[in-house]
C-alpha positions in Angstrom: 22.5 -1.8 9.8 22.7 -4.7 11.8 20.8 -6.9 9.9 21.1 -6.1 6.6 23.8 -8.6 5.5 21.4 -9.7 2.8 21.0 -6.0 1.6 24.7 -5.5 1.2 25.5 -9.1 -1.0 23.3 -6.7 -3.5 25.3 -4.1 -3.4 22.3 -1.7 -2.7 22.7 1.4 -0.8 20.6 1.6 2.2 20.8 5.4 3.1 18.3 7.5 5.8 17.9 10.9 4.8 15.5 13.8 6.9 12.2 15.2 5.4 11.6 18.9 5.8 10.4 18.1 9.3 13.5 16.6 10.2 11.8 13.4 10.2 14.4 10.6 8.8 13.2 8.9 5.8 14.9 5.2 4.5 16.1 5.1 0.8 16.0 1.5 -0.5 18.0 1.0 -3.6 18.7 -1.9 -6.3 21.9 -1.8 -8.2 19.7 -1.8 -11.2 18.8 1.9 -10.0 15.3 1.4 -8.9 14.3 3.1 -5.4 11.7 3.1 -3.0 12.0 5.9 -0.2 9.9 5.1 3.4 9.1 7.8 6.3 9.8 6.6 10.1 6.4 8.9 10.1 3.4 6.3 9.3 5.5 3.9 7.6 4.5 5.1 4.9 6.0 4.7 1.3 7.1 8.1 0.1 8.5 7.2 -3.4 8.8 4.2 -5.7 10.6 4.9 -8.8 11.7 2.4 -11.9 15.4 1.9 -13.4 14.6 5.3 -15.1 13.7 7.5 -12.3 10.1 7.6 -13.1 8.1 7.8 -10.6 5.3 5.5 -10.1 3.3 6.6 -7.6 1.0 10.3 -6.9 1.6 12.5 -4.7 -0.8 15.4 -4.3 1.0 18.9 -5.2 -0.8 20.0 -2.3 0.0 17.2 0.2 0.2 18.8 3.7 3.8 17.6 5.0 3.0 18.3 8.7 2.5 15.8 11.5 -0.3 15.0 12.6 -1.5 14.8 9.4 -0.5 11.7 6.9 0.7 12.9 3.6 -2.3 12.4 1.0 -0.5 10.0 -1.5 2.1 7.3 -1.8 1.3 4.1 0.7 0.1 4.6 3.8 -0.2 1.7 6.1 -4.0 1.2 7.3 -4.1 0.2 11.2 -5.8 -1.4 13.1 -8.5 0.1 11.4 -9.5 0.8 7.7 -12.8 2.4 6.5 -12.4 4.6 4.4 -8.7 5.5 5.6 -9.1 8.8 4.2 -10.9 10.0 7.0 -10.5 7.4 10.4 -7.2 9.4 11.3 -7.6 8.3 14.8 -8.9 4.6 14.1 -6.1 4.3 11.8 -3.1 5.5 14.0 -0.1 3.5 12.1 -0.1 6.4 10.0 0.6 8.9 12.0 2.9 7.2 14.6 6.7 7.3 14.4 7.8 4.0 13.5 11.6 2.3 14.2 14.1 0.8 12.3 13.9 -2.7 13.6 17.6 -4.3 13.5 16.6 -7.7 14.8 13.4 -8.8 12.7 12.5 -12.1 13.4 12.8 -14.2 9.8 11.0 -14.6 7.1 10.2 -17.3 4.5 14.1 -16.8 2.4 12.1 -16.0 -0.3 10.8 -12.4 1.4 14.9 -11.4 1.1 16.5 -13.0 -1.7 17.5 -11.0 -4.6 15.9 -7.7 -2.6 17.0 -4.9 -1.2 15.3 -3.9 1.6 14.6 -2.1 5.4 12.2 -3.6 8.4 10.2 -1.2 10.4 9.0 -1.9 13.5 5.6 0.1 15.4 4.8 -1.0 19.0 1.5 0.8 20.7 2.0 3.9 22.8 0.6 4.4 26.0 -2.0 6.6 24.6 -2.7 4.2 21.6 -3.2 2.1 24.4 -6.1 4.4 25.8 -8.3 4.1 23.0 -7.1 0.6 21.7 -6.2 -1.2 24.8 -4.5 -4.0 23.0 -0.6 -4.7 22.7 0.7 -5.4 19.5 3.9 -6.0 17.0 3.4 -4.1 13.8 6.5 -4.9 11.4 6.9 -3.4 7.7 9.3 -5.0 5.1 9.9 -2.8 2.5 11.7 -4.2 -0.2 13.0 -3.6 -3.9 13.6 -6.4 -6.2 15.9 -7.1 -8.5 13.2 -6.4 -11.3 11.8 -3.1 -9.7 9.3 -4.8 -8.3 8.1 -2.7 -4.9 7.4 -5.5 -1.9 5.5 -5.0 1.2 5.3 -7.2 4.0 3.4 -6.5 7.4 3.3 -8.3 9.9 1.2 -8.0 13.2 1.8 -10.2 16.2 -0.7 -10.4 19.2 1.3 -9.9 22.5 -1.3 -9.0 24.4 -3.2 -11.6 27.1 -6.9 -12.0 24.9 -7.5 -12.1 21.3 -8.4 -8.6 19.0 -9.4 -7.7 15.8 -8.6 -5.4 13.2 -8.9 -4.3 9.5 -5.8 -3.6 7.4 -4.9 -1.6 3.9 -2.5 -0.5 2.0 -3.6 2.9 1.0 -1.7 3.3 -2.7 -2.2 6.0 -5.0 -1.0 5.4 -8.2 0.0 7.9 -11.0 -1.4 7.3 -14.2 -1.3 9.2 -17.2 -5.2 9.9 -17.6 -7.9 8.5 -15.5 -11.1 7.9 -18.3 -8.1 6.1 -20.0 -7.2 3.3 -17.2 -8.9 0.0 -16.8 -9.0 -1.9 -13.7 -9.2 -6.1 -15.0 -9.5 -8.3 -12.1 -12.3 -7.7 -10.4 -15.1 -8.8 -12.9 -18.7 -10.2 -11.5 -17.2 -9.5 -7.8 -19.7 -8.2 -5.2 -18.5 -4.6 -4.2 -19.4 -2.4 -1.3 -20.5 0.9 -2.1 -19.4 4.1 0.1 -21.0 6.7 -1.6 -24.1 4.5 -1.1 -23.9 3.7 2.7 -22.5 0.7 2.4 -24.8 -1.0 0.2 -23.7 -3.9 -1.7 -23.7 -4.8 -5.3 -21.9 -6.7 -8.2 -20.1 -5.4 -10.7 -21.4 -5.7 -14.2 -18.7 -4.3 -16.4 -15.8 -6.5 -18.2 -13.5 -4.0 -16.9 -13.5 -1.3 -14.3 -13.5 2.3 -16.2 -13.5 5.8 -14.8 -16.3 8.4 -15.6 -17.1 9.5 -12.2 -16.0 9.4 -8.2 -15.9 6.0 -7.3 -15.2 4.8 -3.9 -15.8 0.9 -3.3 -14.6 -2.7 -1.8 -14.3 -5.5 -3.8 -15.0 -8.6 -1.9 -13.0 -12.1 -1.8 -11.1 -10.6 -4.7 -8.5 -12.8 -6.7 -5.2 -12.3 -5.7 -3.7 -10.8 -8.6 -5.1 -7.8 -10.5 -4.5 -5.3 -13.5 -4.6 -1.5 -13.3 -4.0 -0.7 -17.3 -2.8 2.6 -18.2 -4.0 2.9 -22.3 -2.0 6.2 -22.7 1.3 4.6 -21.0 1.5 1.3 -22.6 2.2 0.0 -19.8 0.3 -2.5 -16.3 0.6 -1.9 -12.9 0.4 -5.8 -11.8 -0.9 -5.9 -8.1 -0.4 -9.1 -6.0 -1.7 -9.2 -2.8 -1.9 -12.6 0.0 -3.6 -12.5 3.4 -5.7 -9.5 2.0 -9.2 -10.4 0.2 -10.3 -7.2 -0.5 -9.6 -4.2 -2.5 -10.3 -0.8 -2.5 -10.9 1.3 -5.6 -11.1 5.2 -4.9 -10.8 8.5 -7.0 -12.1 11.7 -5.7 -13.2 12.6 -9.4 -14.0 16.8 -9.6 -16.5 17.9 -7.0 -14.9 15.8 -4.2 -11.1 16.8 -5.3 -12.5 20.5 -5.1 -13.8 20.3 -1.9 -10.1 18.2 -0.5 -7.6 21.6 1.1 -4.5 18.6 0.5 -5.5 17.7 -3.2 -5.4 19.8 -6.7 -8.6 20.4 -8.2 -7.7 18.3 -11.1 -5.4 15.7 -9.8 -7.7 13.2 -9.7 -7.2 13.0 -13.5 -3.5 11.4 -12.7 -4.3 9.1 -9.4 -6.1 6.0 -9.0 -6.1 4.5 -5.3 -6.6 0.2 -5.4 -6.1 -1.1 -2.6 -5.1 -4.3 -1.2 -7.4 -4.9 2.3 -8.6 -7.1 4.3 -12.0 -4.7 5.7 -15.1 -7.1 5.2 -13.9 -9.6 7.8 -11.6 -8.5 10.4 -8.6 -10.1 11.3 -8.7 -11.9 15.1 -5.5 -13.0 16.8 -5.5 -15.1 19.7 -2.9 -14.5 22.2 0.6 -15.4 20.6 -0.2 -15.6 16.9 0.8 -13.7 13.4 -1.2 -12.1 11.1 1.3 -11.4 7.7 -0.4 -9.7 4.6 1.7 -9.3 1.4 1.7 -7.1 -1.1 3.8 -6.5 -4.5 3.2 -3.9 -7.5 5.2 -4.6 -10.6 5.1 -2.6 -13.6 5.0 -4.4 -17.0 4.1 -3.1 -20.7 0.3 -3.5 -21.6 0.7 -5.8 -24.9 2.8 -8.1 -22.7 0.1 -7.7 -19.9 -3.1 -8.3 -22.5 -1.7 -11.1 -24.6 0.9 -13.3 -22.5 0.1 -12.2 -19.0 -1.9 -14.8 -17.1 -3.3 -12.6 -13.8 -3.8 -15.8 -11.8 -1.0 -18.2 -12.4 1.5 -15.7 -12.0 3.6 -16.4 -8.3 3.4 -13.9 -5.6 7.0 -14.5 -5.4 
């Protein structure tokens, strides 16, 4: 691909395969044999698996494959609008658009490529998104591996339209764990949290830790910028690092909501976890001209390194 110079000097294979809908999907590989796999439908990440071929994240057994709906797991990319994703299909069109290959990105900081392999995806509004969201817009994904494994994603929105607008932005990501009531979420201690199965209503959270016992669907506000998602069972940290996105999201459907879901297993929710990176609380505004960029990367680590040596804010985003 035209750009992807820097992709090559890693010897990673870059390869577009079609999904059952004939819809063409991006591999990304490293030569260490990590993989993340992205759909031209929604942008959204598909697959991230380690040097093993593990993979990391869930996807439901019953996810509906089948445009117009998004697929109910992996990464979907929230825009312009996120409130709960799950059900603002229309609000949140980048997920069921068909998004481009872009071969000419404009660059990034040198950090965003080196030592990655990666694809840039590029969404520009429809006349019809136009109809409902009259406001003209650059949307451009990164998705990269790293060296490491690590999964990096980099969006980009540019204003190109003659006023300013506003929007809210997630990464919807469902990760697989082994057992929910045995994950801890560390990171979001003492934070205020909104409260969607409470309309809205805000609180703070008491507990050292974030544990599961029942559905839980909530923002955590002006959260720090790296958090912890431990998985007991595992022995092992998902590490989420997140700039230009304050909030996060914490969501499982827990039994009665799962059973009532036609695109999710009655028990699944035992081996998902959505957090989310977000920016919800405050909306993003653009003047005419100017560039919104909101980062995230998920690393995977062993939990005694995580508890005893990790240190979840001086670690660098890059």
């Amino acid at each position: 691909m035209g750009h992807s110079g820097a992709v090559w000097d890693y010897r990673a294979a870059t390869e577009i395969i079609k999904d059952w809908n004939g819809i063409d999907q991006v591999v990304v590989r490293n030569p260490q044999g990590s993989s993340v796999k992205v759909s031209l439908y929604g942008g959204q990440i598909t697959s991230w698996r380690n040097e093993q071929g593990e993979e990391l994240l869930f996807t439901s057994s019953k996810a509906i494959f089948k445009p117009p709906k998004a697929m109910r797991g992996g990464i979907s990319i929230c825009f312009p609008q996120f409130g709960n994703c799950e059900s603002l299909q229309q609000n949140a069109f980048a997920r069921n658009r068909i998004w481009t290959i872009d071969e000419n990105p404009p660059p990034l900081h040198p950090n965003d490529s080196h030592g990655k392999s990666f694809i840039d995806l590029l969404l520009k509004p429809s006349e019809e998104d136009l109809k409902f969201w009259p406001h003209s817009f650059e949307l451009r994904l990164r998705v990269a591996i790293a060296a490491d494994g690590d999964l990096v994603l980099i969006s980009r929105v540019r204003n190109i339209n003659g006023k300013p607008f506003s929007f809210s932005f997630g990464y919807h990501t469902h990760l697989s764990v082994s057992d929910i009531s045995e994950v801890r979420i560390e990171g979001l201690e003492t934070l205020d949290f909104l409260d969607n199965l409470r309309q809205r209503e805000r609180f703070t959270e008491q507990g050292d830790a974030i544990t599961f016992e029942s559905e839980i669907d909530r923002v955590y506000l002006s959260s720090p910028n790296v958090i912890a998602v431990l998985d007991h069972e595992r022995k092992r940290t998902y590490v989420v690092r997140k700039e230009g996105l304050p909030d996060v999201v914490v969501w499982n459907p827990w039994e009665k909501k799962s059973k009532s879901m036609t695109d999710f297993g009655d028990e699944e929710y035992k081996q998902m976890l959505c957090v989310d990176g977000a920016a919800i609380e405050r909306p993003i505004t653009l003047k005419p001209g100017e560039e919104w960029t909101g980062r995230l990367t998920l690393s995977v680590v062993p939990s005694s390194f995580c508890s005893e040596h990790f240190d979840l804010q001086g670690k660098s985003l890059r």
